[in-house]
N, C-alpha and C positions, 0 to 999 in steps of 0.2 A: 227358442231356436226353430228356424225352419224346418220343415217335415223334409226327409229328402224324398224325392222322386223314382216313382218305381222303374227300373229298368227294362224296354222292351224285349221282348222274345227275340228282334232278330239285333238285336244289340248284343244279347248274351251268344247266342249263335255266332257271330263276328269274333266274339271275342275266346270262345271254342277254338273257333277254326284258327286264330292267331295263334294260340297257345301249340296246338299240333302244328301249327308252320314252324314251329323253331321260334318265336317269338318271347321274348320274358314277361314279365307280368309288369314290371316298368316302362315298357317301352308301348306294352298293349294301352297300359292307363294314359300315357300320353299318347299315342296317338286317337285313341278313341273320347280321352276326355272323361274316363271313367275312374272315380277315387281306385287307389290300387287295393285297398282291404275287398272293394268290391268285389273286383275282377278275382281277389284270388279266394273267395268266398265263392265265386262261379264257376271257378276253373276244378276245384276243390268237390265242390257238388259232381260234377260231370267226372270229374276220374271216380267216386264212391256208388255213386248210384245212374249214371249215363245218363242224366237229364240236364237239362237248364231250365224246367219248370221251376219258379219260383215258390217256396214252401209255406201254405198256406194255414193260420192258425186255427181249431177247430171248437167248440164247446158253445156253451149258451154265454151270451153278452150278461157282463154282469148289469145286477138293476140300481147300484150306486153306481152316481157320475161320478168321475173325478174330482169333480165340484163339492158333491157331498161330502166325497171320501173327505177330503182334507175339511171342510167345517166338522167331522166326526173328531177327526183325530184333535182341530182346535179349541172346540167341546172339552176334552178331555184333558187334553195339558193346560186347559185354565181351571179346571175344578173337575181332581182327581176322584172323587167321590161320585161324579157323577153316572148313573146307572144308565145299563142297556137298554132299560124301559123307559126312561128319558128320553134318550138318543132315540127309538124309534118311535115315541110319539113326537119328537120335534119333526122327524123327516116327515111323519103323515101328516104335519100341518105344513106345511113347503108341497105337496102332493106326490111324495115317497112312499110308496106303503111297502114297507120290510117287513122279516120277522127278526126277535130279536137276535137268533142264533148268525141272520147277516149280520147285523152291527156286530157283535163279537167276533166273525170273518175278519172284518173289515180291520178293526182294531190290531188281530194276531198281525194280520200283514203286517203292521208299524210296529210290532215288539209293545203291542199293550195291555195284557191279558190280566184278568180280574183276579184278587190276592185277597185272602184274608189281611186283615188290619194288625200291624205288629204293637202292642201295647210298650211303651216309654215312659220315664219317669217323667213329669210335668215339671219343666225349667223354665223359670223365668231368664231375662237376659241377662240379671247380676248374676245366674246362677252359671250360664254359657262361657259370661268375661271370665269367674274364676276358674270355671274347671279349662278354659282357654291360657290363662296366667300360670296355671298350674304345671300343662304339658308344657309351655313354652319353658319355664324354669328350669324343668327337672326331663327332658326329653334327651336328653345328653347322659346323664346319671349311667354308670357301669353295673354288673352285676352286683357289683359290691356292696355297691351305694344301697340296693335296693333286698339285700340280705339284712338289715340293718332296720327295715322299715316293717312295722307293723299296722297291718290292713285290717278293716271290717266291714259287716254288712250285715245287713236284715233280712229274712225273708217271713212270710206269713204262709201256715200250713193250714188248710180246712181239716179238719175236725171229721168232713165225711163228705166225701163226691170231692170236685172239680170245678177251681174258678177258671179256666182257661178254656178256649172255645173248640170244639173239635169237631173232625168230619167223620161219616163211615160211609162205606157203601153198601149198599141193599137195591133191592128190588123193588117194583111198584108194591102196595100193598103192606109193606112189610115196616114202614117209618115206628110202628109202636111194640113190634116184637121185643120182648126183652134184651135181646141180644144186641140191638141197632139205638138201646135207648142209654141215658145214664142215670143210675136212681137219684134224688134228691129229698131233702128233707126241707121244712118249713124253716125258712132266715138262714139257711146254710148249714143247721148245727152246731156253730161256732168256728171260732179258730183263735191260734196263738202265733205270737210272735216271737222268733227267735233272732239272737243278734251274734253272731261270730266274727272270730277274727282268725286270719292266718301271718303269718312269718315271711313267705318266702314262696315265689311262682316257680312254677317247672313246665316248661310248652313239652306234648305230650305231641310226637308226631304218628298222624294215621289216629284208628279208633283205639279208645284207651279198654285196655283189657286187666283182667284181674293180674297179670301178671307185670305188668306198668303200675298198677294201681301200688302192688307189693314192695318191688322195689322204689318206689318215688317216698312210701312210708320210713322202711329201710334207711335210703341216703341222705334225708332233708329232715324229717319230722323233730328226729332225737334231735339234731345238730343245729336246726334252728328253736328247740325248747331250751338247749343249753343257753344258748347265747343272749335269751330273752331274761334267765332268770338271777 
């Protein structure tokens, strides 16, 4: 789309002095020719602040083009993985020299900001089609239906420390103080797998507290062991 055109000083002047003739802001845009959002963006200015200077933006030009911008953000939505330090050594072969804290700038603008990695179970596609056949079947099923059903699952507990990735905050200097580190042992110390099964869901609204926990024991636990045994 075309850039529009900036409006003269004695254009906006004109269209001042129409406005204090008794004139409306439709009649000012047709006879001057001027879009009406304009005029009444100028009329607007001058009843708030008594000027028709036009409002000029101020701060340092930024040092990604436009041009950039968008191959950054096409960078990224082709291969999520790809790092800041990528991204600013590609620009400084193109003759961009950033720092990386720009490309992360750049990215926040477009809602793209860097996440740790969420771990999922590894599905192949037979695995996708069934648990897809699955919902499709049973995606209707009532309460009832689903008191009736018994569930399981596995998890694996370490032995000692933490297989899960975590962050803390600290100070320069401070990455090996005890406090900021997590102890570990050689090969993880082990771990065991446990496999459980439950009866029956309850959605828990808001955070779940000891006294939800109590009652959800209370109304479900006995009354779904009954009905299992």
């Amino acid at each position: 789309m075309e850039k529009s055109k900036e409006i003269s000083q004695d254009l906006r002047k004109q269209i001042v002095d129409l406005h204090k003739s008794g004139s409306s802001l439709g009649a000012i845009s047709k006879r001057l020719k001027v879009p009406r959002s304009s005029v009444q963006t100028i009329v607007r200015k001058y009843k708030h602040h008594g000027t028709t200077q036009p409002s000029y933006h101020s701060g340092r030009r930024r040092i990604v083009s436009p041009r950039d911008e968008r191959t950054l953000v096409r960078k990224v939505q082709i291969n999520l993985r790809t790092t800041a330090k990528d991204l600013e050594k590609m620009l400084e072969e193109t003759g961009t020299k950033v720092s990386i804290s720009t490309v992360k700038l750049v990215l926040y603008r477009h809602n793209l900001k860097g996440r740790s990695t969420r771990k999922k179970p590894l599905l192949q596609n037979r695995h996708k089609k069934a648990r897809l056949r699955f919902a499709t079947a049973h995606g209707d099923k009532d309460r009832t239906f689903w008191r009736n059903v018994l569930g399981s699952d596995e998890t694996k507990i370490e032995l000692f420390g933490h297989n899960d990735h975590r962050y803390v905050w600290g100070k320069k200097g401070e990455a090996c103080k005890p406090k900021n580190t997590i102890p570990t042992v050689k090969h993880g110390g082990g771990s065991i797998m446990l496999c459980g099964c439950f009866a029956a869901l309850h959605k828990i609204d808001g955070i779940m507290r000891r006294q939800n926990y109590v009652y959800i024991l209370k109304q479900h636990l006995k009354t779904s062991a009954r009905k299992l045994m």
